[in-house]
C-alpha positions as CSV (number, residue, x, y, z in Angstrom):
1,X,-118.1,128.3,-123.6
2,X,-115.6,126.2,-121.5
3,X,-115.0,126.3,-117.9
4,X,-111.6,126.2,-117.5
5,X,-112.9,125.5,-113.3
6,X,-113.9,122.0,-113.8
7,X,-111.0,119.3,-114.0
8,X,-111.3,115.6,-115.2
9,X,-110.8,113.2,-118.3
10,X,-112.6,113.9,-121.7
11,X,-114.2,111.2,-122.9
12,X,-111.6,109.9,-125.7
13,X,-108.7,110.0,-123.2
14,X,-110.8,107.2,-121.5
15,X,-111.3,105.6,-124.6
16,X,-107.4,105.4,-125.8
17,X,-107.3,104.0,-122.2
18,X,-109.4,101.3,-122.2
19,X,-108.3,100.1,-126.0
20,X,-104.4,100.5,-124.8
21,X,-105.6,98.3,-121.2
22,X,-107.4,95.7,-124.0
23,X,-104.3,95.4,-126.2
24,X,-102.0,95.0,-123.7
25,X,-104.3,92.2,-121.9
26,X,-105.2,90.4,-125.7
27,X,-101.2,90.6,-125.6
28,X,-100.4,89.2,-121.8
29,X,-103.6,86.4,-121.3
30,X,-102.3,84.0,-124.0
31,X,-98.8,84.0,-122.8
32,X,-100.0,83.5,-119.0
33,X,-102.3,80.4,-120.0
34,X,-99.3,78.9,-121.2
35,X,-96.8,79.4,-118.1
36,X,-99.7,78.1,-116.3
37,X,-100.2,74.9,-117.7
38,X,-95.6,74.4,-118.0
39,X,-96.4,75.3,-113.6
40,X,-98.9,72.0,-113.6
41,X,-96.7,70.1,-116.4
42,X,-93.5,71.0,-113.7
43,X,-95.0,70.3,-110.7
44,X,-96.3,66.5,-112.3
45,X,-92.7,65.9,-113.3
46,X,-91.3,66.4,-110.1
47,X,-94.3,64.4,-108.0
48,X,-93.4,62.0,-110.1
49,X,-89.5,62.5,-109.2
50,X,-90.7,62.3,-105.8
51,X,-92.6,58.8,-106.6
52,X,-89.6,57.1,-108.5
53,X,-87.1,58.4,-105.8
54,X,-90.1,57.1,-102.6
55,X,-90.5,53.8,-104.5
56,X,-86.7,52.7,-105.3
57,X,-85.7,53.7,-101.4
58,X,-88.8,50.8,-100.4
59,X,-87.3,48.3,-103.0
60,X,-84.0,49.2,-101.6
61,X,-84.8,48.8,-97.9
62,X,-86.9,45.4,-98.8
63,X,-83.7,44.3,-100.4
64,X,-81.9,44.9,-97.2
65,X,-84.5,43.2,-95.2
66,X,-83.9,40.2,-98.1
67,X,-87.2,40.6,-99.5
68,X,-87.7,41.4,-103.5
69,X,-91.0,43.2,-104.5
70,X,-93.0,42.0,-107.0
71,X,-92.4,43.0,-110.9
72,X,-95.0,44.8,-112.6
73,X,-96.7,48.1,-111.4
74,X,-98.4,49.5,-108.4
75,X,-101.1,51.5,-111.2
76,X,-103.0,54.2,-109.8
77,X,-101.9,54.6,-106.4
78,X,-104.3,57.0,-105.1
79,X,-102.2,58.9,-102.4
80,X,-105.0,61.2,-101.4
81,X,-105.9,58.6,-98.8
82,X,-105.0,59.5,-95.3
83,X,-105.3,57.0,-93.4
84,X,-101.8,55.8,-94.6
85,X,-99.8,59.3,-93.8
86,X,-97.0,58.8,-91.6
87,X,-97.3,55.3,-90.3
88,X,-95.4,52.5,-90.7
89,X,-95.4,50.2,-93.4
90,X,-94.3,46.6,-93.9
91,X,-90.6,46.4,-95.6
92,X,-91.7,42.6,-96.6
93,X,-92.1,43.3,-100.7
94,X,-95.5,43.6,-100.5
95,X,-96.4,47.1,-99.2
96,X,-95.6,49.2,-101.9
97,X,-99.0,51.2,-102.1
98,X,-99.4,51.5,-98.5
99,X,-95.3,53.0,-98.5
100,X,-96.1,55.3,-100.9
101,X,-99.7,56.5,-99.1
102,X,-97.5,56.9,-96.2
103,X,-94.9,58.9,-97.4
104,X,-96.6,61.1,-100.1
105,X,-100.6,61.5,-99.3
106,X,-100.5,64.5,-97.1
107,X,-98.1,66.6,-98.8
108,X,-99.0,66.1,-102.7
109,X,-101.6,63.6,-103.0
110,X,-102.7,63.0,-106.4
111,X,-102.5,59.3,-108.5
112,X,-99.4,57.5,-109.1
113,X,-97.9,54.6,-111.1
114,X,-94.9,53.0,-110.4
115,X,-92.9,50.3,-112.7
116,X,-90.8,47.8,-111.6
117,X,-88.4,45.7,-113.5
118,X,-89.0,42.0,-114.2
119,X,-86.4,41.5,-111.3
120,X,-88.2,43.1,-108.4
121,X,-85.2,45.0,-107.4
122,X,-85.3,48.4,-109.5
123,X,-87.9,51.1,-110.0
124,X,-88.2,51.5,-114.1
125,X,-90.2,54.6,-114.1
126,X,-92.9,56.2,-113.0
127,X,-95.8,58.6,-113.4
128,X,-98.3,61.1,-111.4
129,X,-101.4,63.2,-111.6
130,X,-103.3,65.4,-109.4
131,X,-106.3,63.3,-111.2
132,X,-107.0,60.4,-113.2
133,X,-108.8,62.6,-115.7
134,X,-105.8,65.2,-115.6
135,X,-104.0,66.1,-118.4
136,X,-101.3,67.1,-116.8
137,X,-99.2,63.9,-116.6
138,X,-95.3,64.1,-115.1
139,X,-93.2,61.1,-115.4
140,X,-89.8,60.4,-114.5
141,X,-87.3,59.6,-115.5
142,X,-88.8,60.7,-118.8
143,X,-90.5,64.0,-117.9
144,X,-93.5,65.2,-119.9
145,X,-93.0,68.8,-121.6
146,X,-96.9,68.8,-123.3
147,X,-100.1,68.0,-121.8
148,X,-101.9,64.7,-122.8
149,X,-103.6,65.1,-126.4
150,X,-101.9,69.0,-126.8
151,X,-99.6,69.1,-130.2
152,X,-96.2,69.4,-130.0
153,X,-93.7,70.4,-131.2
154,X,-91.0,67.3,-132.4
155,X,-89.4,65.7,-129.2
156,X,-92.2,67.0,-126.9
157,X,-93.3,64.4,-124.9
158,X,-96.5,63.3,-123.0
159,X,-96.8,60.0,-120.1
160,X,-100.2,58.1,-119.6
161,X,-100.8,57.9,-115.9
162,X,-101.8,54.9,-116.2
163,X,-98.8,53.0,-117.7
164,X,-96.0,55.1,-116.8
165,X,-95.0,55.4,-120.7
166,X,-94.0,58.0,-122.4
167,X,-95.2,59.0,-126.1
168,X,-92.0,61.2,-127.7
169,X,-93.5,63.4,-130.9
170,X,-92.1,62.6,-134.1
């Protein structure tokens, strides 16, 4: 006999609530992993932004000076030195890495690579992790959409840090 006194859950109402809390989660953590890694993907693109937009305004106020800075590319700029943040740099062409460790290593750090054009007087493009192992590689002006060595979809595209390039799926 029952008594109708005591008051709680029987066992299978916990159990339809634990297999609805499991469905709902086997539903919810895939599609959570993958706003996570767009966040980091995001968040590259616009360091990267950051980096092209830093590096043109130093080839720009060289050129004022009536300096050029050297063609090629400042690779792997590591702006989680500190030392740099917030001083001044030289505006002569040849202080590129030290600029950018100035203007970007306490508020993002990370790795960066800028390109410059064969003239010395534009910023081609540019690219930036948090790591040099990260896959999560933002470029500008040709953002990344995928992680490096993810598969895409067609017209996804990934940068390598190290060049600045960026590799558009067929």
């Amino acid at each position: 006999m029952r008594n109708s006194k005591v008051k709680g859950f029987t066992l299978i109402e916990l159990i339809v609530v634990i297999a609805i809390i499991g469905v709902l989660a086997a539903i919810l953590v895939p599609s959570m992993l993958g706003y996570v890694a767009q966040s980091k993907i995001s968040t590259a693109n616009t360091n990267a932004k950051l980096t092209f937009t830093n590096t043109s305004t130093y080839i720009t106020n060289c050129g004022t000076a009536g300096y050029s800075v050297a063609p090629g590319a400042a690779s792997n700029v590591d702006l989680t030195v500190v030392t740099n943040a917030n001083c001044a740099y030289a505006k002569n062409g040849s202080d590129l890495t030290a600029c950018l460790q100035s203007l970007m290593s306490s508020a993002n750090g990370g790795f960066t690579t800028s390109v410059i054009d064969t003239t010395g007087i534009q910023c081609e493009k540019t690219s930036w992790a948090k790591q040099t192992t990260d896959v999560y590689v933002g470029g500008y002006p040709n953002p990344a959409t995928i992680a490096n060595g993810a598969t895409g979809a067609s017209g996804d595209c990934s940068v390598d840090l190290a060049t600045a390039v960026a590799t558009i799926v067929p």
